[in-house]
C-alpha positions as CSV (number, residue, x, y, z in Angstrom):
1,X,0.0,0.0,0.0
2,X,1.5,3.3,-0.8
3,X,1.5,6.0,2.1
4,X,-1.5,7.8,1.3
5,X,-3.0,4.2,0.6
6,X,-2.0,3.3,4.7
7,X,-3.0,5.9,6.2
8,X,-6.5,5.5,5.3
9,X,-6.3,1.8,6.1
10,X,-4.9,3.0,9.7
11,X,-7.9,5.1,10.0
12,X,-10.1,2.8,8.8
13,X,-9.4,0.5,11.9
14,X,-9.8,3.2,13.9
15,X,-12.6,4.2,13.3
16,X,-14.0,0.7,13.6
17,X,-12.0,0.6,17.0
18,X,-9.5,-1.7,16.0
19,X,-6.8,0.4,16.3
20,X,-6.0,3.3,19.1
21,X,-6.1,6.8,16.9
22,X,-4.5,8.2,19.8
23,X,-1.1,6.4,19.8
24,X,-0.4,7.5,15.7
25,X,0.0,10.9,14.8
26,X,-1.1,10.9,11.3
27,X,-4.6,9.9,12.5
28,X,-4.8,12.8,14.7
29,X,-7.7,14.3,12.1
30,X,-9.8,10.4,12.0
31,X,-13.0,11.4,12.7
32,X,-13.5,9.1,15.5
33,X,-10.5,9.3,17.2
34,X,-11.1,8.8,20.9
35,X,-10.8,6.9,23.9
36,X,-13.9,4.6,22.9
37,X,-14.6,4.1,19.5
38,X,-17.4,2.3,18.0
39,X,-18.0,-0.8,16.1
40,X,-21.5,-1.2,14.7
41,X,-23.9,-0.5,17.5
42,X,-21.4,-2.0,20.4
43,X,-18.6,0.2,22.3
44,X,-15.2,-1.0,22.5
45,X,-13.1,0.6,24.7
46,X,-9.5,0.3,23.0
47,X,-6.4,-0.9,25.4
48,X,-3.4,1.6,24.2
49,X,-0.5,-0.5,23.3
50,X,3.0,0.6,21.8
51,X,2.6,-0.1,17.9
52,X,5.4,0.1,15.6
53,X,4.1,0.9,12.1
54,X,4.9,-2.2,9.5
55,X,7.6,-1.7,6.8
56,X,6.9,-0.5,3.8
57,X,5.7,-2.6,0.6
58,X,6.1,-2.8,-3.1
59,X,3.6,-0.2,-4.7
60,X,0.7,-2.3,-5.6
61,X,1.6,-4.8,-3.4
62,X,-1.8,-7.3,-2.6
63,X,-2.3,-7.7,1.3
64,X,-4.0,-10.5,3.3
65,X,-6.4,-9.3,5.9
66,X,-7.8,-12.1,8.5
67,X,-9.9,-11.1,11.8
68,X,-10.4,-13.3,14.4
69,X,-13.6,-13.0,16.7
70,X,-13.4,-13.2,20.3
71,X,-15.2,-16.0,22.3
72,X,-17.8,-16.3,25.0
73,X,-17.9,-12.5,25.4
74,X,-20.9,-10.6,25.3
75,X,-20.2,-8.8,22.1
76,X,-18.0,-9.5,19.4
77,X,-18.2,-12.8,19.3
78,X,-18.5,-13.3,15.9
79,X,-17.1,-13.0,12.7
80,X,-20.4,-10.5,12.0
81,X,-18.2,-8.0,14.3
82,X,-16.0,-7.2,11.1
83,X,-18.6,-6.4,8.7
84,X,-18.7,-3.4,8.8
85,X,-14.9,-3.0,8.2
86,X,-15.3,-5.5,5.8
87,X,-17.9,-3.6,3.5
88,X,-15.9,-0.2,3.7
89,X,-12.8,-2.0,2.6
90,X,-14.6,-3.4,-0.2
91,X,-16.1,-0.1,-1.3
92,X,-12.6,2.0,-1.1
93,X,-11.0,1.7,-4.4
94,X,-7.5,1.6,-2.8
95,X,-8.1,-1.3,-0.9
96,X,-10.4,-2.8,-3.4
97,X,-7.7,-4.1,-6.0
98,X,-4.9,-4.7,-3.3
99,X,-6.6,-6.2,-0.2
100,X,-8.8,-9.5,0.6
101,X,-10.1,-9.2,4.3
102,X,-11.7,-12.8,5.5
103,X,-12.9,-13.1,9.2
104,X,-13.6,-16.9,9.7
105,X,-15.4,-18.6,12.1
106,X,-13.8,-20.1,14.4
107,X,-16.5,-23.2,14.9
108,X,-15.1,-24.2,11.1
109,X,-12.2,-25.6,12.5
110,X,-12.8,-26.3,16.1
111,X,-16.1,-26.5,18.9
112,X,-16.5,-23.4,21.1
113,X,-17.6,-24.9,23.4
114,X,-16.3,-24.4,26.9
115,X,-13.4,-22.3,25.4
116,X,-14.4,-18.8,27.3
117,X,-13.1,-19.1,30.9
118,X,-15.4,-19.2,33.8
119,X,-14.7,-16.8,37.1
120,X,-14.3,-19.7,39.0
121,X,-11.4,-20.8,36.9
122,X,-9.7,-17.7,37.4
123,X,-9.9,-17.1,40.5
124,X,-8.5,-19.6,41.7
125,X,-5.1,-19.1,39.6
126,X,-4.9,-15.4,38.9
127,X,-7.6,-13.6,41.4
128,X,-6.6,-10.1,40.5
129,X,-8.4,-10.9,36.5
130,X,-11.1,-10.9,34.9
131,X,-12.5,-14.0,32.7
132,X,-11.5,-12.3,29.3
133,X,-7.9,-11.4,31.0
134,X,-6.8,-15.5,31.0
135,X,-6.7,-18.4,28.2
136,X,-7.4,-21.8,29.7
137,X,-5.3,-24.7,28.8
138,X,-8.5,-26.5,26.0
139,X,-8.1,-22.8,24.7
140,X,-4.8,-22.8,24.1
141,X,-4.8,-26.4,22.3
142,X,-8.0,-25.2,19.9
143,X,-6.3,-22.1,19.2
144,X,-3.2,-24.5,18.2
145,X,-6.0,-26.3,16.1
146,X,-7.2,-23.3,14.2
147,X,-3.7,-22.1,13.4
148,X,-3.1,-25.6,12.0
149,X,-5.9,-26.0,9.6
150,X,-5.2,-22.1,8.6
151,X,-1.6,-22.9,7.6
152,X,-2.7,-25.4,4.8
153,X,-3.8,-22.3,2.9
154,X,-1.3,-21.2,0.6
155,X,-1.0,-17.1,1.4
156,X,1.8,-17.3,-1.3
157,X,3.7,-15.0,0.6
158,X,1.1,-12.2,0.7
159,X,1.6,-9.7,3.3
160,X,-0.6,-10.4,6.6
161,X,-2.5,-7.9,8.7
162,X,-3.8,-10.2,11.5
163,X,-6.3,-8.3,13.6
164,X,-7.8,-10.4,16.6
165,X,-10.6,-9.4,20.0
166,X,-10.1,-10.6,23.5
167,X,-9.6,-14.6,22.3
168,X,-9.1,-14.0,19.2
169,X,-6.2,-11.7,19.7
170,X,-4.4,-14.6,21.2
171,X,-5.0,-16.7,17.6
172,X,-4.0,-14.4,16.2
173,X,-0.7,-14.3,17.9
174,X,0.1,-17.9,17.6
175,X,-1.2,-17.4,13.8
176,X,1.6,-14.8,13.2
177,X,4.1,-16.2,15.2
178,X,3.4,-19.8,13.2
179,X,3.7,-18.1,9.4
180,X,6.9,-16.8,10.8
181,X,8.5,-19.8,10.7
182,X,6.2,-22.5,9.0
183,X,7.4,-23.8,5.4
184,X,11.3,-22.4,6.3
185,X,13.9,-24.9,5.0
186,X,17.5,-25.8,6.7
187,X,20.0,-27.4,5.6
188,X,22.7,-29.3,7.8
189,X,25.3,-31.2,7.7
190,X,24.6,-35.3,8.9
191,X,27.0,-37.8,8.3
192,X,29.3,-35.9,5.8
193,X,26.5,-34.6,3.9
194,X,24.2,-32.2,3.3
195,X,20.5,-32.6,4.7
196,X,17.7,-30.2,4.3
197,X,14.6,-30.1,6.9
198,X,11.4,-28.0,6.8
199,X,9.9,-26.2,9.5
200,X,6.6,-27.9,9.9
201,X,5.1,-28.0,13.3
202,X,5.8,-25.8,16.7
203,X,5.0,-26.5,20.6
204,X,6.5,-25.1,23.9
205,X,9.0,-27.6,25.8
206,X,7.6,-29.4,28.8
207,X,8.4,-26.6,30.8
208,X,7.5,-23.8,28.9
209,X,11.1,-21.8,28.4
210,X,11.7,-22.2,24.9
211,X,9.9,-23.3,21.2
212,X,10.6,-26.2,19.7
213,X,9.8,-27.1,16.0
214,X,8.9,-30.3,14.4
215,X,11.7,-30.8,11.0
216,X,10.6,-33.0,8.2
217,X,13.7,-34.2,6.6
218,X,13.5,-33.8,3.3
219,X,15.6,-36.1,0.7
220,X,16.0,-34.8,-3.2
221,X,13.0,-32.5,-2.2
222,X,10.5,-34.5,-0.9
223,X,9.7,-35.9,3.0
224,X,11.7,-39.1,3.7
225,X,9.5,-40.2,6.3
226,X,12.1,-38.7,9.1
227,X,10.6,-36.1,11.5
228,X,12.6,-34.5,14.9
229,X,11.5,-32.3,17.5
230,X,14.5,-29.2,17.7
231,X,15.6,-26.1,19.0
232,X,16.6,-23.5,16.6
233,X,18.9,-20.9,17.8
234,X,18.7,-18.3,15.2
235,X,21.5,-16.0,16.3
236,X,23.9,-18.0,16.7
237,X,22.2,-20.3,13.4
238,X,22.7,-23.7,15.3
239,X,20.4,-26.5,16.1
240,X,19.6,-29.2,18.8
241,X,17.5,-31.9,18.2
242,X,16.1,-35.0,19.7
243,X,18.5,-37.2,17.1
244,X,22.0,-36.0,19.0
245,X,22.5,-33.1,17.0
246,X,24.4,-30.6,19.6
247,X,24.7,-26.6,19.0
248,X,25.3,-28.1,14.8
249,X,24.9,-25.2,12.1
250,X,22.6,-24.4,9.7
251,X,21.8,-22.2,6.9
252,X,18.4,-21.0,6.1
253,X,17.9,-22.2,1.9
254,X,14.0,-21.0,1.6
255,X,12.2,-18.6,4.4
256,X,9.0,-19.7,5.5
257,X,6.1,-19.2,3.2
258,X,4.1,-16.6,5.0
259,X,4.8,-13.0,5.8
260,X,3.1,-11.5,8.9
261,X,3.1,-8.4,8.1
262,X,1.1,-6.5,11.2
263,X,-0.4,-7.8,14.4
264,X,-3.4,-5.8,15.5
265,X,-4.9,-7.6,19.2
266,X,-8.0,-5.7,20.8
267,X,-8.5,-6.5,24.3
268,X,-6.0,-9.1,24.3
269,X,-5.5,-11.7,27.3
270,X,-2.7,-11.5,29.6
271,X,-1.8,-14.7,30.6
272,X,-2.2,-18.2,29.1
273,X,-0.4,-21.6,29.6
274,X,3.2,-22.4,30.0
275,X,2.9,-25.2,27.9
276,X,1.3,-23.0,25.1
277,X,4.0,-22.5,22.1
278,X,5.3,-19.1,22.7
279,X,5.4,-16.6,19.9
């Protein structure tokens, strides 16, 4: 999107209250730009968080839009919450050509059922919350379950604005964090020669200090039926895995097929489970 092109997405999600005017100067003039903006005929009242603006794309670059509705709360807990973003994006002609904006439900991949959590179940671990503040530990594994069936779609390396409410903000999270690495491919040494692995899976240790990632060893391009569970240190570009490899080195041959480009999380949760993978 070219300049003029973003700031009238910015102030677009403003003014649907997915975005908080307030912390970027060029929407000081968005007509709704206060403390509690308005989607449809509900009040949201924004949580001001630090946002760095995304780089910069190609003009005429397409972008990939997904929202993710919250759960269990009393409003917004459907993908209806985003219509109205959905038909003003359809109607502006700079968005029109350039972006697709999809807001899924989340019952198409997994049952909502007991997801939201109850006040009992938070106060007995975190009393000073609210319900909406905490992901339990079923919530955690649908929201792996969601990311996983939304990774088989090919994004072709479209740019991703992934804007998420309350539960859905911590989908969305794991959704970014996952097309940040999914589809990468390393290549190794084994043996005195060269093996390449892809990136295809992710989950937190056992006790929740690090991300591990399943690697499908690949053999003249295709899976040879090999899969390991390993930790990728990306500074230092070595590797540990469950097969002996120790600290061994990598190089990165492909980066990972999706590009997150921008995170946007309305009333986000603050805490959820250790043994959740972490971003």
């Amino acid at each position: 999107l070219s300049a003029g092109s973003l700031l009238r997405l910015r102030r677009l999600l403003a003014r649907h209250g997915l975005l908080p005017a307030s912390s970027h100067p060029d929407l000081a003039e968005a007509p709704d730009d206060e403390q509690l903006l308005s989607l449809g005929t509900a009040s949201l009242p924004v949580v001001p968080r630090a946002v760095d603006g995304p780089e910069a794309l190609a003009p005429g670059a397409r972008v990939f839009a997904i929202c993710f509705h919250d759960v269990g709360a009393q409003d917004f807990n459907e993908p209806a919450a985003f219509d109205g973003l959905i038909e003003q994006c359809s109607r502006a002609s700079d968005f029109r050509n350039r972006l697709t904006v999809d807001a899924p439900c989340l019952s198409r991949f997994v049952s909502l059922d007991g997801l939201a959590t109850t006040p009992n179940e938070v106060a007995k671990r975190f009393p000073s919350l609210r319900p909406e503040h905490a992901v339990t530990d079923r919530a955690a594994l649908a929201a792996d379950m969601v990311v996983g069936e939304l990774l088989a779609s090919d994004l072709g390396g479209k740019p991703t604005v992934i804007i998420g409410i309350g539960y859905g903000a911590y989908v969305g999270l794991q959704y970014a964090a996952a097309l940040a690495i999914f589809g990468k491919v390393i290549e190794y040494e084994e043996e005195g020669r060269a093996c390449q692995a892809t990136v295809v899976g992710r989950r937190s240790s056992q006790d929740g200090s690090r991300t591990e990632y399943l690697l499908e060893v690949t053999s003249r391009g295709r899976p040879d039926g090999r899969r390991r569970w390993a930790w990728l240190d990306e500074e230092s570009a070595t590797f540990s895995d469950e097969s002996g490899h120790e600290a061994a080195p990598f190089k990165v041959v492909r980066q990972p097929e999706g590009y997150p480009w921008w995170l946007l999380a309305v009333r986000p949760p603050a805490t959820w489970p250790a043994t959740a993978a972490s971003p």
